[in-house]
N, C-alpha and C positions, 0 to 999 in steps of 0.2 A: 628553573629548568630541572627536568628532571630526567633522567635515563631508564627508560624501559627497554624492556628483553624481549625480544619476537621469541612467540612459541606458538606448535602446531596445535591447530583442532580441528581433526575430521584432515579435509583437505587445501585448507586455509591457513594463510600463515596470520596471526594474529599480535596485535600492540595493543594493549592496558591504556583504557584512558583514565589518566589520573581523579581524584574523585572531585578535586579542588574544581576541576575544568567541568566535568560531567555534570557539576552542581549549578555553575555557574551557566553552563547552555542551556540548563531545565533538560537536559536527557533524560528518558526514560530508559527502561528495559523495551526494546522492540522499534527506540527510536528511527529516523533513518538521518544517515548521513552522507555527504558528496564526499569520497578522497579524489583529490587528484595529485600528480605530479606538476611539480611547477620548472621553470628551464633548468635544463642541468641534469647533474644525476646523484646529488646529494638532498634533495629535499620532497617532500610532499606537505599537502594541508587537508587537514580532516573537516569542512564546515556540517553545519546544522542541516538540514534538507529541510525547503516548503516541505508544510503537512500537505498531502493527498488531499486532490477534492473530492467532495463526496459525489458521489453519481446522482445524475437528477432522475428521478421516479416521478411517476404517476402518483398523487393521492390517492387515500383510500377510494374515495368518492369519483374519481377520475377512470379509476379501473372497473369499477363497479358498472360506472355509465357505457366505459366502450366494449365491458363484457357483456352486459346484456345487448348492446346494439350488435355483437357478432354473432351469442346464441339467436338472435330473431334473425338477422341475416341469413344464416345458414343454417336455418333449424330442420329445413328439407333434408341436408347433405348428411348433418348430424345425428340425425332422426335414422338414416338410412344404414352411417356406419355403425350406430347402436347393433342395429339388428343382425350386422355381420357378425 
């Protein structure tokens, strides 16, 4: 166990995670983590957070097919606000 000191930054109050623990989570710099309060009003726990999923995209090949199928779609409309 060990005793850390809250201190401000910006407008957050902030607690040191020990390096022993931060090593042992694989934390990074920029990690994310869950705090929460647990009953009572002496305690909290800090876990790990799931990494983010990645957002599903279009392949290259995927956008390519449904861009040219919009430019021939609307190549009228296109063609017309060109000219604007």
């Amino acid at each position: 166990m060990q005793i850390q000191t809250v201190f401000k930054a910006g407008n957050s109050n902030v607690v040191a995670i020990p390096k022993e623990i931060f090593d042992e989570l694989n934390l990074k710099k920029g990690s994310r983590v869950i705090v929460e309060k647990l009953p009572g009003n002496e305690a909290f726990v800090v876990k790990k957070a799931a990494a983010k999923k990645a957002k599903t995209t279009a392949t290259g090949k995927e956008f390519k097919i449904w861009l040219n199928q919009v430019l021939k779609e609307d190549a009228e409309i296109l063609d017309e606000l060109a000219l604007r």
